[in-house]
DRENDO-1510 file (C-alpha; in Angstrom, 1 decimal, always signed):
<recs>
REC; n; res; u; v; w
REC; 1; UNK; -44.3; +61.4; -4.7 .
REC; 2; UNK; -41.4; +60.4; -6.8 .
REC; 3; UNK; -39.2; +60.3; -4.4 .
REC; 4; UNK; -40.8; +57.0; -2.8 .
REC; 5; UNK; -41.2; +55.9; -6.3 .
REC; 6; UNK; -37.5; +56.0; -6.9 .
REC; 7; UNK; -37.0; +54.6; -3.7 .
REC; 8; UNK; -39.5; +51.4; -4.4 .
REC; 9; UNK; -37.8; +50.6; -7.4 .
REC; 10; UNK; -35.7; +47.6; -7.8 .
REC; 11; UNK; -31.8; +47.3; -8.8 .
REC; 12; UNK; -31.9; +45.8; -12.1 .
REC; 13; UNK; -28.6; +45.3; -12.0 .
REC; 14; UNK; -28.5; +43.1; -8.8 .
REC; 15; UNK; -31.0; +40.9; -9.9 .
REC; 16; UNK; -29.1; +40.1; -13.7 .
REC; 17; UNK; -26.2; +39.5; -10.9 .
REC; 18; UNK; -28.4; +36.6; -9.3 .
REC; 19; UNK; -29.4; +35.1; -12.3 .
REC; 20; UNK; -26.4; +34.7; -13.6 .
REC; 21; UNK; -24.6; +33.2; -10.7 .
REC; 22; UNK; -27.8; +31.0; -10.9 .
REC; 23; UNK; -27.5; +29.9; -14.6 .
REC; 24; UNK; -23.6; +29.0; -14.1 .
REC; 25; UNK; -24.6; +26.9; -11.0 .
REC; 26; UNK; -27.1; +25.3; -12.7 .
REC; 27; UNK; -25.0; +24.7; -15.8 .
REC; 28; UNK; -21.9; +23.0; -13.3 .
REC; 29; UNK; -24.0; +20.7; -11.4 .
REC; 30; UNK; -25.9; +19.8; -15.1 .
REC; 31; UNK; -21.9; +19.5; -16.4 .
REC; 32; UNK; -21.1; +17.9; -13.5 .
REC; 33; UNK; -23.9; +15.2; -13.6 .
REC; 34; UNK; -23.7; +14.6; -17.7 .
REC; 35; UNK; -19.6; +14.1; -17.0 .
REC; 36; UNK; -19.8; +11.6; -14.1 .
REC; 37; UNK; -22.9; +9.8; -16.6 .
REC; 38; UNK; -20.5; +9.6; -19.2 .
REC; 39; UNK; -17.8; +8.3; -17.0 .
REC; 40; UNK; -20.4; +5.2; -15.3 .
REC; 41; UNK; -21.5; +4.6; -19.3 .
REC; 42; UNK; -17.7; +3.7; -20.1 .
REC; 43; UNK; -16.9; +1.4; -17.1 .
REC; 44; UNK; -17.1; -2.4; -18.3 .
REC; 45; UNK; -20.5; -2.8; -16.7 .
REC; 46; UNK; -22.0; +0.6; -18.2 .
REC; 47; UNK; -24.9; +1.7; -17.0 .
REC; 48; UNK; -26.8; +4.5; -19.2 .
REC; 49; UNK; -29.5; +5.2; -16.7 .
REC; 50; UNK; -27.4; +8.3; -15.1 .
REC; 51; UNK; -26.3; +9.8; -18.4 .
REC; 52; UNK; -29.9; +9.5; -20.2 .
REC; 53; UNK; -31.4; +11.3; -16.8 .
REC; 54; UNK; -28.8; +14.0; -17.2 .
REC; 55; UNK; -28.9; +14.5; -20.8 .
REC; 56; UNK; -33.3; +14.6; -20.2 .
REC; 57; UNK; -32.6; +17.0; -17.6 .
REC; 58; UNK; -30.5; +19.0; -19.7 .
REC; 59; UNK; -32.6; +19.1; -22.7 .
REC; 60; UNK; -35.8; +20.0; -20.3 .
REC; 61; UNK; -34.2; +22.8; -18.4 .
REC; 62; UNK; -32.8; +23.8; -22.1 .
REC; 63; UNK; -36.3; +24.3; -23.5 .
REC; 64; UNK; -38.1; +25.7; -20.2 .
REC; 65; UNK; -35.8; +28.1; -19.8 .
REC; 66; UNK; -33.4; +28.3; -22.6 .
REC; 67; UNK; -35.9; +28.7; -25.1 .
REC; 68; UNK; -38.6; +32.0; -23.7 .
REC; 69; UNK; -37.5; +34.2; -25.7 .
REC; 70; UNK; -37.0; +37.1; -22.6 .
REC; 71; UNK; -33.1; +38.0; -23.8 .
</recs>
Protein backbone atom coordinates (compact mmCIF):
# COMPACT_ATOMS: atom_id res chain seq x y z
CA UNK A 1 0.00 0.00 0.00
CA UNK A 2 2.71 2.54 0.27
CA UNK A 3 4.27 1.71 -2.43
CA UNK A 4 1.46 3.26 -4.78
CA UNK A 5 1.25 5.92 -2.32
CA UNK A 6 4.74 6.93 -3.02
CA UNK A 7 4.26 6.39 -6.42
CA UNK A 8 0.99 8.88 -6.61
CA UNK A 9 2.73 11.50 -5.02
CA UNK A 10 3.69 14.57 -6.86
CA UNK A 11 7.35 16.19 -7.43
CA UNK A 12 7.30 19.20 -5.42
CA UNK A 13 10.12 20.22 -6.77
CA UNK A 14 8.96 20.23 -10.51
CA UNK A 15 6.10 22.09 -9.86
CA UNK A 16 8.13 25.29 -7.73
CA UNK A 17 10.19 24.83 -11.20
CA UNK A 18 6.95 25.78 -13.23
CA UNK A 19 5.90 28.49 -11.14
CA UNK A 20 8.77 30.13 -11.25
CA UNK A 21 9.49 30.08 -14.93
CA UNK A 22 5.79 31.32 -14.77
CA UNK A 23 6.32 34.31 -12.34
CA UNK A 24 9.47 35.57 -14.41
CA UNK A 25 7.39 35.38 -17.66
CA UNK A 26 4.78 37.06 -16.29
CA UNK A 27 6.98 39.73 -14.73
CA UNK A 28 8.87 40.35 -18.47
CA UNK A 29 5.79 40.75 -20.48
CA UNK A 30 4.36 43.13 -17.33
CA UNK A 31 8.20 44.87 -17.66
CA UNK A 32 7.88 44.78 -21.04
CA UNK A 33 4.33 46.46 -21.33
CA UNK A 34 5.04 49.17 -18.39
CA UNK A 35 8.55 50.01 -20.48
CA UNK A 36 6.98 50.39 -23.95
CA UNK A 37 3.96 52.61 -21.80
CA UNK A 38 6.54 54.69 -20.52
CA UNK A 39 8.22 55.08 -23.84
CA UNK A 40 4.43 56.07 -25.87
CA UNK A 41 3.83 58.59 -22.50
CA UNK A 42 7.18 60.54 -23.50
CA UNK A 43 6.63 60.97 -27.33
CA UNK A 44 5.30 64.63 -28.12
CA UNK A 45 1.85 63.36 -28.52
CA UNK A 46 1.87 61.10 -25.22
CA UNK A 47 -0.69 58.94 -24.70
CA UNK A 48 -1.13 57.56 -21.00
CA UNK A 49 -3.75 55.06 -21.85
CA UNK A 50 -1.01 52.07 -22.29
CA UNK A 51 1.08 52.91 -19.25
CA UNK A 52 -2.05 53.43 -16.79
CA UNK A 53 -3.41 49.78 -18.23
CA UNK A 54 0.03 48.36 -17.38
CA UNK A 55 0.67 49.90 -14.23
CA UNK A 56 -3.45 48.60 -13.27
CA UNK A 57 -2.39 45.36 -14.45
CA UNK A 58 0.63 45.31 -12.43
CA UNK A 59 -0.86 46.48 -9.30
CA UNK A 60 -3.92 43.75 -9.79
CA UNK A 61 -1.79 40.84 -10.46
CA UNK A 62 0.48 42.29 -7.42
CA UNK A 63 -2.32 41.98 -4.98
CA UNK A 64 -4.08 38.66 -6.40
CA UNK A 65 -1.14 36.96 -6.27
CA UNK A 66 1.58 38.89 -4.67
CA UNK A 67 -0.19 39.37 -1.60
CA UNK A 68 -1.76 35.41 -0.36
CA UNK A 69 0.30 34.93 1.97
CA UNK A 70 1.27 31.01 0.60
CA UNK A 71 5.35 31.73 0.83
Amino acid sequence: MSRSRLALKPDTGIVRGMKFIQATLVFGVIGFVLSWGILAMVQPDGKPWLLLAGTAAYLVLFWRKGCTGEH
